[in-house]
N, C-alpha and C positions, 0 to 999 in steps of 0.2 A: 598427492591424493592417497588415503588412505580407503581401508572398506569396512566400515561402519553403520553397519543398512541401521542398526537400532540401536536404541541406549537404554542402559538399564531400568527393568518398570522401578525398581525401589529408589531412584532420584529424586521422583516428586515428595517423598516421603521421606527422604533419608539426609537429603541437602537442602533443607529448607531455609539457610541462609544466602543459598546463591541469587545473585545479583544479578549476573552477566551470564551468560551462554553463548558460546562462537562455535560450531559445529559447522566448518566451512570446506566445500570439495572435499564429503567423506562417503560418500554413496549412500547417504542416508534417504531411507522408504518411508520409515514409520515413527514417529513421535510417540513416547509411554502416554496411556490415559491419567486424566486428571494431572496434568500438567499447569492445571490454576492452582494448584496447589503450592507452587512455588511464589508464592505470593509476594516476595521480596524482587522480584525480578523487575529490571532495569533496562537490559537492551538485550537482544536478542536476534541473532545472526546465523540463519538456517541456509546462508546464498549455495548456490553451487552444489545441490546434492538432487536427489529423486523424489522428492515429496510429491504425494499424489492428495495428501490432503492435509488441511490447517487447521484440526476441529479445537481449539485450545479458545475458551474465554476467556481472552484478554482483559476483558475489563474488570477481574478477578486481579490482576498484574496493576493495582492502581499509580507504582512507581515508573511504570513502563514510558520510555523517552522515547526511544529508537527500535524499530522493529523492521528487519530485511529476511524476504524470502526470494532473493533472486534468482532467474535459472534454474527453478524448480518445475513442475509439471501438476503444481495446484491449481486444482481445479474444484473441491471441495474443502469448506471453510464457515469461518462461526462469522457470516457475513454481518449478523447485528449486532453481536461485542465486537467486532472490530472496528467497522463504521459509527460507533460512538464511544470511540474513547474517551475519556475527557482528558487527559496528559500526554498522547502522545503525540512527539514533535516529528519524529521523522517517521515515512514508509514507505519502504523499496522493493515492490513488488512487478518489477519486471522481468521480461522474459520469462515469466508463464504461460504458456500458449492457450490454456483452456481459463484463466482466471476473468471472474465477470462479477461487474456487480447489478443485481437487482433493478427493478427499479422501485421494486418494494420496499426496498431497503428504505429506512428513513437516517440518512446520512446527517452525523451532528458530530464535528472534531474539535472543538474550539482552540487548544493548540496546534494543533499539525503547520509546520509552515515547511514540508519538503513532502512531495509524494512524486511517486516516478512508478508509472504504470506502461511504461515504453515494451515494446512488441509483445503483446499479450491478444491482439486480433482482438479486441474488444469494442463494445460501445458504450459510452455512457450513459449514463441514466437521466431522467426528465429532469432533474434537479441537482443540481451541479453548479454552485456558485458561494457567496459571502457567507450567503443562511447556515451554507454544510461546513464549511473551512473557511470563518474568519480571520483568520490567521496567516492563511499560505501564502509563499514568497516565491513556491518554487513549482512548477506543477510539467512533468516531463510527460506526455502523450506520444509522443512519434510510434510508427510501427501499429496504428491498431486502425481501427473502423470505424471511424469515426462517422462519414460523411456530412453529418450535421452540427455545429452547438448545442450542446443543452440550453433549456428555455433561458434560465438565469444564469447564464456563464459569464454574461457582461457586467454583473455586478462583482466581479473578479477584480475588476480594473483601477480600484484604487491600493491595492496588494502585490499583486504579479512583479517579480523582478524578473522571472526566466520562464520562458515557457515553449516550451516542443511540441509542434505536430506536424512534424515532417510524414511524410507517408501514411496522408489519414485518409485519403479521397474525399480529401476536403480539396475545390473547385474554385471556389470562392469566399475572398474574405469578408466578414462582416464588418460595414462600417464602423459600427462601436469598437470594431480593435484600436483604431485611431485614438478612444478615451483610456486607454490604456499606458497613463502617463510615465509612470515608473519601470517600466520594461526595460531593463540593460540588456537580456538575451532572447533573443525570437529568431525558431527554427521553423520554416516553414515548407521548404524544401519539395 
C-alpha cells in the first residue's frame, strides 16, 4: 500500500491516450475532474482505496469493458452514465457500504454479463431483470437488503449462471427460481 490520496489534475489532459488505469490499495480520496476526458479508456481499477465519490461519465469512456470500484466508501456517483452504458461488460462494485442505486434510475446495460454488488447494505430497485441486463451471466447480491425481488427479476432466468444472495433477509424463495435453468452457482445461505 502505498499513499496516494490523489492523482495529478493535468492526467485527464495530458495522457489522453491511456487505456487502462489500476490505481489499487493506494489511499486514494479524490478522482481529478473531468476524467471523461480520457476518453480512450478501457478498464478501470479504483478497488481498495477511499473514495467517497464516482462523479465520472462513464458513458463518455465509450471503450470502457471493465470497471471495479471495490472497497471503497462510494456513496456518490454519476448513477445515469453508469446505469446505461452500452459496452460495459464487467462491474465490481462491492463492498461500498453506502452505494445505492435509485429507483429512478432508468437502468439499460445491454453488455454487462458480470455485476457484483455484494455488501454494499443495499436494495434494489423496482426493475431489475432482462429489460436492464440482457446479457448477465453473473449477478453477485450477498451481504445487502434485499428482503424482496424486484418486480422482474424472474425474467433473469434464461441468463443466470451464478448468482448470490446469501445474507439478503430474504425468507423465502420464489417459485420462479426453479425456472432458472442454467444456474451452475446458487448461494443462498
Amino acid at each position: 500500500s502505498v499513499n496516494v490520496k490523489t492523482l495529478p489534475d493535468n492526467i485527464v489532459y495530458d495522457m489522453t491516450s491511456l487505456k487502462k488505469l489500476e490505481v489499487v490499495n493506494c489511499n486514494l480520496t479524490t478522482l481529478p475532474k473531468n476524467m471523461e476526458h480520457l476518453e480512450l479508456m478501457a478498464y478501470v481499477d479504483l478497488s481498495y482505496n477511499k473514495l467517497t465519490e464516482f462523479n465520472v461519465d462513464v458513458k463518455e469512456w465509450i471503450y470502457l469493458h471493465r470497471l471495479q470500484f471495490r472497497y471503497n466508501n462510494i456513496s456518490t456517483y454519476n448513477m445515469e452514465s453508469l446505469w446505461k452504458h452500452p459496452a460495459l461488460r464487467v462491474l465490481l462494485a462491492n463492498d461500498n457500504p453506502y452505494f445505492v442505486i435509485s429507483n429512478n434510475v432508468d437502468i439499460h446495460m445491454p453488455m454487462l454479463s458480470w455485476l457484483d454488488l455484494r455488501n454494499n447494505s443495499m436494495q434494489l430497485p423496482n426493475k431489475f431483470g432482462k429489460d436492464q441486463f440482457p446479457a448477465l451471466l453473473g449477478l453477485f447480491l450477498s451481504g445487502n437488503n434485499l428482503n424482496t425481488f424486484p418486480d422482474n427479476f424472474d425474467t433473469l432466468n434464461n441468463n443466470l449462471l451464478d448468482m448470490y444472495i446469501a445474507r439478503c433477509q430474504i425468507y423465502t424463495l420464489p417459485s420462479y427460481l426453479s425456472t432458472f435453468k442454467f444456474l451452475k452457482s446458487f448461494d443462498a445461505r
